[in-house]
DRENDO-1510 file (C-alpha; in Angstrom, 1 decimal, always signed):
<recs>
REC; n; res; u; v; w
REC; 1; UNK; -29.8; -11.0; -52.6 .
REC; 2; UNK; -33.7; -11.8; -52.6 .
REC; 3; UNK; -35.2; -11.1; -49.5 .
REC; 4; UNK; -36.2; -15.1; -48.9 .
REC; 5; UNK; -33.1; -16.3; -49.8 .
REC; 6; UNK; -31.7; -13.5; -46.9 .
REC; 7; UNK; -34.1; -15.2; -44.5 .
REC; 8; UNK; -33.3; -18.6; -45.5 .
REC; 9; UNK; -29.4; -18.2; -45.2 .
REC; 10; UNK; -29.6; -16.2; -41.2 .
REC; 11; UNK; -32.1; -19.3; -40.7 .
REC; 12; UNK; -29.2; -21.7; -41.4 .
REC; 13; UNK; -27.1; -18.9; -39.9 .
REC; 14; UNK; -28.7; -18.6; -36.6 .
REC; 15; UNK; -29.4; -22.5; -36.1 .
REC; 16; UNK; -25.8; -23.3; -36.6 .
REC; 17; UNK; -25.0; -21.0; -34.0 .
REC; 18; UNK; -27.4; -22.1; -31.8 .
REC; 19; UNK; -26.4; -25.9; -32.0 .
REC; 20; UNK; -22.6; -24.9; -31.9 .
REC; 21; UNK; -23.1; -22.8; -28.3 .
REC; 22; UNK; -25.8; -25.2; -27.2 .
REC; 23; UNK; -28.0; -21.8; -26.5 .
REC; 24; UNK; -31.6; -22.8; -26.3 .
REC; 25; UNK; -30.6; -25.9; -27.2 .
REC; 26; UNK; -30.4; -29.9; -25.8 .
REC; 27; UNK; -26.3; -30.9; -25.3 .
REC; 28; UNK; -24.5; -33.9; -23.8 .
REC; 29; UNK; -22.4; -33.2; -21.1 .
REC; 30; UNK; -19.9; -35.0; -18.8 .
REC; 31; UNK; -21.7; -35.6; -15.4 .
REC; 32; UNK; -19.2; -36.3; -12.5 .
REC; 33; UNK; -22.0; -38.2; -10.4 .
REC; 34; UNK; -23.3; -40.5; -13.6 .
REC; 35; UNK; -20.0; -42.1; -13.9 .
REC; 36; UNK; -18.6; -39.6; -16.4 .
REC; 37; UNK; -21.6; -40.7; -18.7 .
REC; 38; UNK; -23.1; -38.3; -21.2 .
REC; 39; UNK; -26.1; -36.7; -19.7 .
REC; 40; UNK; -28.4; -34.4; -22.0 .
REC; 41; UNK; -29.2; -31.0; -20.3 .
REC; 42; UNK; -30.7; -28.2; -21.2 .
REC; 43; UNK; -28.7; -24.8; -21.2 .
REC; 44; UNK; -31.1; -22.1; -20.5 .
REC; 45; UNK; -31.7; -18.7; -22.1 .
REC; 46; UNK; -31.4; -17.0; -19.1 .
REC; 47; UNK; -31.8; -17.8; -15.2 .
REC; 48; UNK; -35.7; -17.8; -14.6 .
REC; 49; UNK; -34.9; -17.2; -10.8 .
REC; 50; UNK; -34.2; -13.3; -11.2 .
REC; 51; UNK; -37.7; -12.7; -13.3 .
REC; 52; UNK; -41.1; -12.3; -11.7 .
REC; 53; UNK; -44.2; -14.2; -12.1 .
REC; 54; UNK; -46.4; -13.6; -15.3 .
REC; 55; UNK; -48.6; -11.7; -13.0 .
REC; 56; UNK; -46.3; -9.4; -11.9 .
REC; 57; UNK; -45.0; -8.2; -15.2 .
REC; 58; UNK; -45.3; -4.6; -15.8 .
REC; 59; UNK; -48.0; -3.6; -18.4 .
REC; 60; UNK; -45.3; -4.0; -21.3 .
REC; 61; UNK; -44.2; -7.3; -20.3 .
REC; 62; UNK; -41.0; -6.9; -19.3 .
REC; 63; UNK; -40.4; -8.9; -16.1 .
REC; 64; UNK; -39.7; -7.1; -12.6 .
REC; 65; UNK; -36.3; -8.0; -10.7 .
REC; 66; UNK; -36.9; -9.8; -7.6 .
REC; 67; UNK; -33.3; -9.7; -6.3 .
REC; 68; UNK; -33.3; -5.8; -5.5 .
REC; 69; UNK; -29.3; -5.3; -4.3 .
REC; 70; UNK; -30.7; -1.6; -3.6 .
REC; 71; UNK; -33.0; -2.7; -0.5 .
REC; 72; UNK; -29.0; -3.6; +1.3 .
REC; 73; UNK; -28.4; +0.8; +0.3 .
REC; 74; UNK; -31.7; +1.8; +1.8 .
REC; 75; UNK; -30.2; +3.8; +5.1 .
REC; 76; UNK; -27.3; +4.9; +6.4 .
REC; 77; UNK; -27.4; +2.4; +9.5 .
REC; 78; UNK; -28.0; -0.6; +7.3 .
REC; 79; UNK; -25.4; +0.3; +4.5 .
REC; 80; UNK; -22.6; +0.3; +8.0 .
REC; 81; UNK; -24.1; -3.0; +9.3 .
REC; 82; UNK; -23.4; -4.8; +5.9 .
REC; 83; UNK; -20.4; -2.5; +4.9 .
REC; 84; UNK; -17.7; -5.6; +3.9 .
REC; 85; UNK; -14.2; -3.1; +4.7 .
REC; 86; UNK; -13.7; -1.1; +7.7 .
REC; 87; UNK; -11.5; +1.7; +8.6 .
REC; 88; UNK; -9.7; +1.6; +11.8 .
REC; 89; UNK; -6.8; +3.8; +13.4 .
REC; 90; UNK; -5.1; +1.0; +14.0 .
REC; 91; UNK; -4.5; +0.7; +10.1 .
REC; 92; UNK; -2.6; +3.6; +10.4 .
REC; 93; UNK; +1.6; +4.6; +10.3 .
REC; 94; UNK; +2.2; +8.5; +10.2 .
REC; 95; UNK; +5.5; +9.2; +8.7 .
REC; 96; UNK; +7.2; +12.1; +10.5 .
REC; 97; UNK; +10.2; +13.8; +9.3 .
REC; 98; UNK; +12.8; +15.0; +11.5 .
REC; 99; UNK; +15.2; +17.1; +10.8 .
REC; 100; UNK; +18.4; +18.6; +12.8 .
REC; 101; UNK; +18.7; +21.7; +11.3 .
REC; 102; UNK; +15.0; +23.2; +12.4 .
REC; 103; UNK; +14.3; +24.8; +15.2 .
REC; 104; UNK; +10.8; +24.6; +14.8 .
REC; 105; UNK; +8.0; +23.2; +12.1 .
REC; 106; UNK; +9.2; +23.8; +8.5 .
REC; 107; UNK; +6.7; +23.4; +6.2 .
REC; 108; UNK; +7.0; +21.4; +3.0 .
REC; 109; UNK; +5.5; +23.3; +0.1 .
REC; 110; UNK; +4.6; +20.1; -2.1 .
REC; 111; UNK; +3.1; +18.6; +1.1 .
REC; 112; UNK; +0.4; +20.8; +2.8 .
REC; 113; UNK; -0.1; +19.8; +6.6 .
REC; 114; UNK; +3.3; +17.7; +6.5 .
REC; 115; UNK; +6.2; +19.9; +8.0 .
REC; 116; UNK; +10.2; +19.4; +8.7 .
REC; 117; UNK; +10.3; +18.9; +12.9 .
REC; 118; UNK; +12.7; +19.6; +15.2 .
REC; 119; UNK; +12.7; +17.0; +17.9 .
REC; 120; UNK; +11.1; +18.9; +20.5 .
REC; 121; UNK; +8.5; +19.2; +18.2 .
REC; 122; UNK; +8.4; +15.7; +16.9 .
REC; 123; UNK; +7.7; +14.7; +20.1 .
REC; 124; UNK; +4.5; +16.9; +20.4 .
REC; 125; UNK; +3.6; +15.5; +16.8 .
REC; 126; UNK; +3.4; +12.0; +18.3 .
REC; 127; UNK; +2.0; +12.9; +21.6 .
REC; 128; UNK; -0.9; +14.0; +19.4 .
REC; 129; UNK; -1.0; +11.3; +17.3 .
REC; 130; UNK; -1.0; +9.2; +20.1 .
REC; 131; UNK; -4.1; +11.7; +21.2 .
REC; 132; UNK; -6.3; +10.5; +18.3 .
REC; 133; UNK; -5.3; +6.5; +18.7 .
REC; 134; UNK; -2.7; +6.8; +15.9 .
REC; 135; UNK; -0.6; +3.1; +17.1 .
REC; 136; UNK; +2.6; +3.7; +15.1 .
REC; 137; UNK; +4.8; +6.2; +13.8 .
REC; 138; UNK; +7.1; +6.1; +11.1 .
REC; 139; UNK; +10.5; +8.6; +11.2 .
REC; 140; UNK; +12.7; +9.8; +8.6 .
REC; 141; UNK; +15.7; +12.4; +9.5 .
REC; 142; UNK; +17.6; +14.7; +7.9 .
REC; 143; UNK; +21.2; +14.9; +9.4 .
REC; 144; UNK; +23.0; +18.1; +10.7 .
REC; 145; UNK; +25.6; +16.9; +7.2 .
REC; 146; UNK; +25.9; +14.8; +4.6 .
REC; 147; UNK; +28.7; +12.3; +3.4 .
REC; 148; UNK; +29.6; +9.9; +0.7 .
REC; 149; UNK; +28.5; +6.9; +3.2 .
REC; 150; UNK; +25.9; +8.3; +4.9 .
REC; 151; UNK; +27.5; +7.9; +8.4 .
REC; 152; UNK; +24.4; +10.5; +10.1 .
REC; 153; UNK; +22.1; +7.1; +9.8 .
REC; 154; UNK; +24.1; +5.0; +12.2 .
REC; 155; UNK; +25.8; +7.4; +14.4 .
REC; 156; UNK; +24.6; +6.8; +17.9 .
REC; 157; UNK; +23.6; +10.2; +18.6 .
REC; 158; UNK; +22.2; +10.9; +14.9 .
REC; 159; UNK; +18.6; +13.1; +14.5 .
REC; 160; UNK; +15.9; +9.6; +14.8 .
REC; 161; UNK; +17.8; +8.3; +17.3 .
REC; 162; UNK; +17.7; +11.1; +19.4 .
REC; 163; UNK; +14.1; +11.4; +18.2 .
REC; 164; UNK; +12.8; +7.7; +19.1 .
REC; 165; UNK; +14.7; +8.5; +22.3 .
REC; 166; UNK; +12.5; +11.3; +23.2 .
REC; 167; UNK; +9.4; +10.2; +21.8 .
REC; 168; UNK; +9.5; +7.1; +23.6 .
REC; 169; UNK; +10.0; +9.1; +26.9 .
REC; 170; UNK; +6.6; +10.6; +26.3 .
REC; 171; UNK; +4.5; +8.0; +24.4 .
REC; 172; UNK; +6.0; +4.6; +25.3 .
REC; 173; UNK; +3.0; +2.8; +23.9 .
REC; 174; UNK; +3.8; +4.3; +20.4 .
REC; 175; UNK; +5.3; +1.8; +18.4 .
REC; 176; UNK; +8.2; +3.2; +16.3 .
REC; 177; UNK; +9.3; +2.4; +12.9 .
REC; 178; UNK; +12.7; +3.2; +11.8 .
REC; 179; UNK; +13.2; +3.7; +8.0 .
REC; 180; UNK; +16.3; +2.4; +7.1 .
REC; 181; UNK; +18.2; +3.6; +3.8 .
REC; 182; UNK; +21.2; +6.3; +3.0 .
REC; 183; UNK; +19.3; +8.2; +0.5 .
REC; 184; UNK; +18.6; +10.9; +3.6 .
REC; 185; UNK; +22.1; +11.0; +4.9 .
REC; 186; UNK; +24.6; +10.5; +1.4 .
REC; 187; UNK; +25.9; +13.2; -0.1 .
REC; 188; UNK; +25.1; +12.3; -3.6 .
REC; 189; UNK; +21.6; +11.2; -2.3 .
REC; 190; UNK; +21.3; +7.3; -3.6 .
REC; 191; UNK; +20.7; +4.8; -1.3 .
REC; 192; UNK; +23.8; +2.9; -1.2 .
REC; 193; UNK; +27.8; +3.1; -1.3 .
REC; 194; UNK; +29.1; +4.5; -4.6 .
REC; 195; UNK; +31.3; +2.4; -6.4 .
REC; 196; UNK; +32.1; +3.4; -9.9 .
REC; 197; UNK; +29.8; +5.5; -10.4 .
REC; 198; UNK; +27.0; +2.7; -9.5 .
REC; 199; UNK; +25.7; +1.5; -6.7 .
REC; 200; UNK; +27.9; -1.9; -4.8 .
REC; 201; UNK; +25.2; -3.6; -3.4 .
REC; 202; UNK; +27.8; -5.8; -0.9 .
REC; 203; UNK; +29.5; -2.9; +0.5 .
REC; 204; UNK; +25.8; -1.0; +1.6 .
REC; 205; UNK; +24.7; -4.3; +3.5 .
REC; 206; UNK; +26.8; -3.7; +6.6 .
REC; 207; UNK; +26.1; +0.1; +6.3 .
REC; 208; UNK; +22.3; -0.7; +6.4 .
REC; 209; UNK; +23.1; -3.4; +9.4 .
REC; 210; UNK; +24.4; -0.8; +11.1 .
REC; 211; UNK; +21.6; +1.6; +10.7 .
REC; 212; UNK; +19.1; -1.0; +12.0 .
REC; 213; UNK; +20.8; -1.7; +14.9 .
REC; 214; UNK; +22.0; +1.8; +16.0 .
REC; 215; UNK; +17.6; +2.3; +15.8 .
REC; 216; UNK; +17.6; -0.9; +17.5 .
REC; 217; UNK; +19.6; +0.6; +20.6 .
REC; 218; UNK; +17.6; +3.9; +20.1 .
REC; 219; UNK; +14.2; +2.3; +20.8 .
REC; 220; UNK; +13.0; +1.7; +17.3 .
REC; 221; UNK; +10.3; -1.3; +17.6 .
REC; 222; UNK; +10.8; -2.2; +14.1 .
REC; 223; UNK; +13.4; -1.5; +11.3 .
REC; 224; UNK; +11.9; -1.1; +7.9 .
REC; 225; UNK; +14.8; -1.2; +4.8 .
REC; 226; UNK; +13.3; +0.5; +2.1 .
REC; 227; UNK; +16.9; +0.5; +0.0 .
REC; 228; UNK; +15.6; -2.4; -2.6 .
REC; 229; UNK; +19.2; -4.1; -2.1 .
REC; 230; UNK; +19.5; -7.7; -2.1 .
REC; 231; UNK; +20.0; -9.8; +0.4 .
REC; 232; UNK; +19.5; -6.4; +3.1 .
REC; 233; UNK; +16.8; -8.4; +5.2 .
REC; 234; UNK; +18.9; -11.2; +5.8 .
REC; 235; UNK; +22.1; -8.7; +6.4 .
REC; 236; UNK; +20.1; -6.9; +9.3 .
REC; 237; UNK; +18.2; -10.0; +10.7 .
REC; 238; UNK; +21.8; -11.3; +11.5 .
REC; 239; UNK; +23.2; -7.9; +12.8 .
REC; 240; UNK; +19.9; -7.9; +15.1 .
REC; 241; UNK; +20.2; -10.7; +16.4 .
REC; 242; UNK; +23.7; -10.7; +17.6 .
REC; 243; UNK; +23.7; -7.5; +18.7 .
REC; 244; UNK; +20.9; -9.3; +21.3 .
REC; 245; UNK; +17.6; -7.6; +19.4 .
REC; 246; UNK; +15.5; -11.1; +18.7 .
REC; 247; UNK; +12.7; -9.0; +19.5 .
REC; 248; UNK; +13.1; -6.5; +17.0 .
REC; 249; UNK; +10.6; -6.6; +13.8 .
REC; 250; UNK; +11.4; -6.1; +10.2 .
REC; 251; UNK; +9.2; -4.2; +7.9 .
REC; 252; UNK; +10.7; -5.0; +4.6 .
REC; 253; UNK; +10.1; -2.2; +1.7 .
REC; 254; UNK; +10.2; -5.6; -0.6 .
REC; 255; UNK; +8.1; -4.8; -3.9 .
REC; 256; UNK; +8.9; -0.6; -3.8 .
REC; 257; UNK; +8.9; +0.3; -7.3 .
REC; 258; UNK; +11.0; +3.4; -9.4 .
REC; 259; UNK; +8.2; +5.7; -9.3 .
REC; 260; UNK; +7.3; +9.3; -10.1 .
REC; 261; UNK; +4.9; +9.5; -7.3 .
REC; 262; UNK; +7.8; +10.5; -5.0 .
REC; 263; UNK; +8.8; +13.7; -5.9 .
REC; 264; UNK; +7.3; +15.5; -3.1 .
REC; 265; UNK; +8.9; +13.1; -0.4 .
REC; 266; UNK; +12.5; +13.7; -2.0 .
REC; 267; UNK; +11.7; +17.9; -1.1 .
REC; 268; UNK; +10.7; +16.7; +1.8 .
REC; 269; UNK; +13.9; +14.7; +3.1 .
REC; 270; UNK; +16.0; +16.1; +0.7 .
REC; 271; UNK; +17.1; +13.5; -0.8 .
REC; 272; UNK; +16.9; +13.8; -4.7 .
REC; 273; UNK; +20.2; +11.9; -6.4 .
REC; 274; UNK; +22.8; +14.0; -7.6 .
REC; 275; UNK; +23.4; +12.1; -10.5 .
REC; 276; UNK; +21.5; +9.2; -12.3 .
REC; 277; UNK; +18.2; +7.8; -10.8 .
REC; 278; UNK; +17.7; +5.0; -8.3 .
REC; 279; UNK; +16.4; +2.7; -11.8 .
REC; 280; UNK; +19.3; +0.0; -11.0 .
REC; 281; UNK; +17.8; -1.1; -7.6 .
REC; 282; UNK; +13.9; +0.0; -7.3 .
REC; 283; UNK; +11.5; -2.1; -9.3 .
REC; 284; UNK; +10.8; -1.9; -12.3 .
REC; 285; UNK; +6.7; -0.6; -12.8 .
REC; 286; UNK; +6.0; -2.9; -15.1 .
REC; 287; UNK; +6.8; -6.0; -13.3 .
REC; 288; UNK; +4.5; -7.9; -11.1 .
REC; 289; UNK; +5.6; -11.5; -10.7 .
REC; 290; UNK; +9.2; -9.7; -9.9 .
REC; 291; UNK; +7.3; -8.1; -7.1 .
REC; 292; UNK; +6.1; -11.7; -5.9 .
REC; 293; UNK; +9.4; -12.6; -6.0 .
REC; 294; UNK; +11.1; -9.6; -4.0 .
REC; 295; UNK; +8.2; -10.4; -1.4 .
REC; 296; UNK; +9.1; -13.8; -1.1 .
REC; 297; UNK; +12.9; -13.8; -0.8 .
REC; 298; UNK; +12.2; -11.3; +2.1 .
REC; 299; UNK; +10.0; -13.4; +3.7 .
REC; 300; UNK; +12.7; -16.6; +3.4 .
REC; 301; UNK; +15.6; -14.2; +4.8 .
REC; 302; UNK; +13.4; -13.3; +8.0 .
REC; 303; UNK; +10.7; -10.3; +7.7 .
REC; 304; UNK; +8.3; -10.3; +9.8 .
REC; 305; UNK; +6.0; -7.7; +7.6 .
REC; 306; UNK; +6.1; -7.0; +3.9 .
REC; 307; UNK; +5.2; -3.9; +1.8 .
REC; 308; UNK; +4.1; -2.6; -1.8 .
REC; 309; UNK; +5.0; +0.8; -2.7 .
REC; 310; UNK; +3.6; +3.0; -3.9 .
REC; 311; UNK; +0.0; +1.9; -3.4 .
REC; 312; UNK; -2.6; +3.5; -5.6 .
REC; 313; UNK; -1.3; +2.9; -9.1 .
REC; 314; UNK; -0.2; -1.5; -7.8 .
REC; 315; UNK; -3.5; -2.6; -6.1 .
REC; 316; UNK; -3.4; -5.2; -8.5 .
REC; 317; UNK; +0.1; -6.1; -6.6 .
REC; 318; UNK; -1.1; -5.3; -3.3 .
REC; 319; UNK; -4.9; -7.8; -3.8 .
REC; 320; UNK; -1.9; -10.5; -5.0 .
REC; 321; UNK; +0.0; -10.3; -2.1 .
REC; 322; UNK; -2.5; -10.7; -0.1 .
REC; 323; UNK; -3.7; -14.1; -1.7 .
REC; 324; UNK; -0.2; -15.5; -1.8 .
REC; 325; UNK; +1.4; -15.0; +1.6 .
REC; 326; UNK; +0.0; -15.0; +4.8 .
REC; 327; UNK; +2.5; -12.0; +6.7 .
REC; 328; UNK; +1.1; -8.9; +7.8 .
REC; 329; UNK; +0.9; -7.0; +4.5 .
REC; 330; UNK; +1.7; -2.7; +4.5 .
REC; 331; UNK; +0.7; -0.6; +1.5 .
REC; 332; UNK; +2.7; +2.9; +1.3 .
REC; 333; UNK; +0.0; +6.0; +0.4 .
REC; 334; UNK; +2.9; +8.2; -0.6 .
REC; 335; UNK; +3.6; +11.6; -1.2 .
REC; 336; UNK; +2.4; +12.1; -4.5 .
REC; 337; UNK; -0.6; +10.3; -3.4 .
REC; 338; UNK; -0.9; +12.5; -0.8 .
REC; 339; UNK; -0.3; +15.6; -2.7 .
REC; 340; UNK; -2.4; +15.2; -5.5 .
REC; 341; UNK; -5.5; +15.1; -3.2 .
REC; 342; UNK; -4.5; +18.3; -1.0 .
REC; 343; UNK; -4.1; +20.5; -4.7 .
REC; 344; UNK; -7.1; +19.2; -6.0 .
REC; 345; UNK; -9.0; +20.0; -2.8 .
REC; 346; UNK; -7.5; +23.2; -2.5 .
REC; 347; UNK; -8.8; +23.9; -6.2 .
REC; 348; UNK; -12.4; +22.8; -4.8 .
REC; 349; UNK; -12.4; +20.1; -7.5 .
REC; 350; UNK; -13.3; +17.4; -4.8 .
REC; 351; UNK; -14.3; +17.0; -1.5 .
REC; 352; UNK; -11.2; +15.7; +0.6 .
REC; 353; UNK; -12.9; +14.0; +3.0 .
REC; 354; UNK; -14.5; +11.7; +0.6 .
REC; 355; UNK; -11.6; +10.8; -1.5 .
REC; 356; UNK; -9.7; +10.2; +1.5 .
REC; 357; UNK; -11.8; +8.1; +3.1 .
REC; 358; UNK; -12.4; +6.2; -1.0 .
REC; 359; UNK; -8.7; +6.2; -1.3 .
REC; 360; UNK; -7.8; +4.3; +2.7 .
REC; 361; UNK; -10.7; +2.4; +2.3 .
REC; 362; UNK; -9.7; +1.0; -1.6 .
REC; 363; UNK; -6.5; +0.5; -0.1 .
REC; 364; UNK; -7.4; -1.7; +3.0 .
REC; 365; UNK; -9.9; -3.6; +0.7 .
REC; 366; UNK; -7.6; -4.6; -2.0 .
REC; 367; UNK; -5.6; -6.2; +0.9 .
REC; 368; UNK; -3.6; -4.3; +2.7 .
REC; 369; UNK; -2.8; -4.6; +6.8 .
REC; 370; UNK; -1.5; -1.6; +7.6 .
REC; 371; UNK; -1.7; +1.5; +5.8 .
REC; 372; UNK; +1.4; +3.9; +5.4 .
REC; 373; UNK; -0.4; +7.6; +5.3 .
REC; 374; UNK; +0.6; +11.2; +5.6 .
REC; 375; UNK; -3.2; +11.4; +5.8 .
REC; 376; UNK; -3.3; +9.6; +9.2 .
REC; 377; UNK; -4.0; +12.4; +11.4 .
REC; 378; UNK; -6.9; +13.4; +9.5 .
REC; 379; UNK; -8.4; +10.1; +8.8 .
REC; 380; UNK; -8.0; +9.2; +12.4 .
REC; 381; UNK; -10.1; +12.7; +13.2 .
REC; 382; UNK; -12.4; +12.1; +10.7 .
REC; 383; UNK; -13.2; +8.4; +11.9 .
REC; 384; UNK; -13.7; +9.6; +15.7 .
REC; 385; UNK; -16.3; +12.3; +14.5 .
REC; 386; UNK; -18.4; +9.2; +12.6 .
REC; 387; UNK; -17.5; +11.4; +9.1 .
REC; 388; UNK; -16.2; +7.8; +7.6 .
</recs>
């Protein structure tokens, strides 16, 4: 091709273009206050508002910015007065686990800083906690023995409701947060009553009932069912409320998806399944508008708060929660979270304190209320100190 009949056809080229996309160029457009009449307007080339005067225009012409977004960054002092998310303690839950067979702290290998607590020392857990401004703590147990229905959850006397009994004694402005599921207390470790080899979603609702209001009776402030089976929020909201607990809040586990960031938590509580995986009742990862929907049969059978879980890998699900429904909205940082930041920090491959405070903070600003963190005690620390 000739090099005039090149030019010639990206002439016709480039005007075509630039009449199609009305760049540069006059179009008519629908104006809403001229009756819906076509007015012609000129789309500009760019927004003359963000460029300098000719006189200001560096010695190669190109225009200086006059927005500068950097002058908001200058100093510490002014990047906290226009900071747009804040970390508070009061975001904070600290699960503790409590188990009947230690005497003292067992530590959990996958879980640096988290340990397996006797009551006694449960209680010194949340005293400190309490200490640093820590409002709520969250308890799982581990029973003296385990059994095909998980009967150690709503025996009277079982290991959190001797716990919340004690802790309460000392630090009656905690507010405590029973977790209520089987996996911790069934022999074969699922969540529910084995029927068939599957789990019978009917026959676990009065067991989880039962749970919620033996924690009820203990002193729990709120029951939390993190089982993922249907119709379990408006099974306990009943149970509650005949057994005379109106009062009593629900913290529904409602979009907790089937996910490999628990592995650490299942040493912890021991509570890996013997058989199978927990597929048929937890979400499925893929699936958000399911997870709007868990959320919002929760809310019609009675919970007072909601949850996403796990939290880092379903912001997405946690920042469209938040639009949608107006309850108090909890994000779980769970164990794999957790423990993926203590090995790389123990590697020196990042700086702890930063990614925690990135991590809470990303959290909190995609939309979450409260904040579910085996990182609470630290943060808390870290936020008294003026480190955050």
């Amino acid at each position: 091709m000739s090099s005039a009949r090149f030019a010639r056809e990206s002439g016709v080229r480039s005007a075509r273009f630039a009449q199609e996309s009305g760049v540069g160029s006059q179009e008519s457009v629908r104006n809403p206050g001229n009756n819906g009449r076509p007015t012609t307007s000129r789309i500009p080339t760019s927004d003359s508002r963000l460029l300098t005067p000719d006189s200001q225009r560096t010695p190669d012409s190109q225009p200086l910015p006059t927005i500068r977004l950097r002058r908001l960054r200058g100093n510490a002092t002014l990047r906290r007065m226009v900071r747009e998310t804040r970390l508070s303690v009061d975001d904070f839950i600290l699960p503790l686990f409590v188990d009947h067979n230690v005497s003292g702290a067992e530590p959990i290998p996958s879980m640096p800083g988290v340990s397996r607590l006797s009551v006694e020392l449960a209680v010194e857990e949340a005293q400190a906690a309490a200490e640093l401004g820590i409002p709520a703590l969250l308890l799982f147990g581990l029973p003296e023995s385990k059994d095909a229905l998980g009967s150690g959850a709503y025996a009277p006397d079982g290991i959190v409701q001797r716990a919340a009994r004690a802790i309460k004694t000392a630090c009656p402005e905690l507010v405590l947060v029973g977790d209520v599921c089987l996996c911790e207390y069934t022999s074969h470790g699922h969540c529910g009553v084995i029927q068939d080899g599957r789990v019978d979603n009917d026959r676990t609702l009065e067991l989880l009932a039962a749970t919620a209001v033996s924690q009820a009776e203990a002193g729990f402030d709120v029951v939390a069912p993190s089982d993922m089976m249907d119709g379990r929020v408006a099974a306990i909201r009943a149970a509650l409320d005949a057994a005379g607990f109106q009062d009593r809040l629900i913290m529904a586990y409602s979009a907790k998806f089937a996910s490999g960031f628990y592995g650490p938590f299942r040493e912890a509580a021991d509570s890996t399944p013997q058989f199978g995986d927990r597929r048929t009742y937890q979400m499925d990862p893929p699936n958000a508008r399911e997870a709007m929907r868990e959320i919002e049969l929760d809310i019609r059978e009675g919970a007072d708060m909601v949850m996403v879980k796990p939290a880092l890998a379903y912001l997405d699900l946690v920042a469209r929660a938040r639009v949608r429904f107006e309850l108090p909205l909890v994000a779980y940082n769970v164990s794999g979270e957790f423990a993926m930041v203590k090995a790389a920090a123990a590697s020196g491959w990042i700086d702890e304190q930063r990614i925690v405070y990135e991590i809470l903070t990303g959290i909190k600003r995609a939309g979450a209320d409260l904040i579910i963190t085996y990182h609470a005690k630290d943060a808390a620390r870290w936020l008294r100190e003026g480190a955050f």
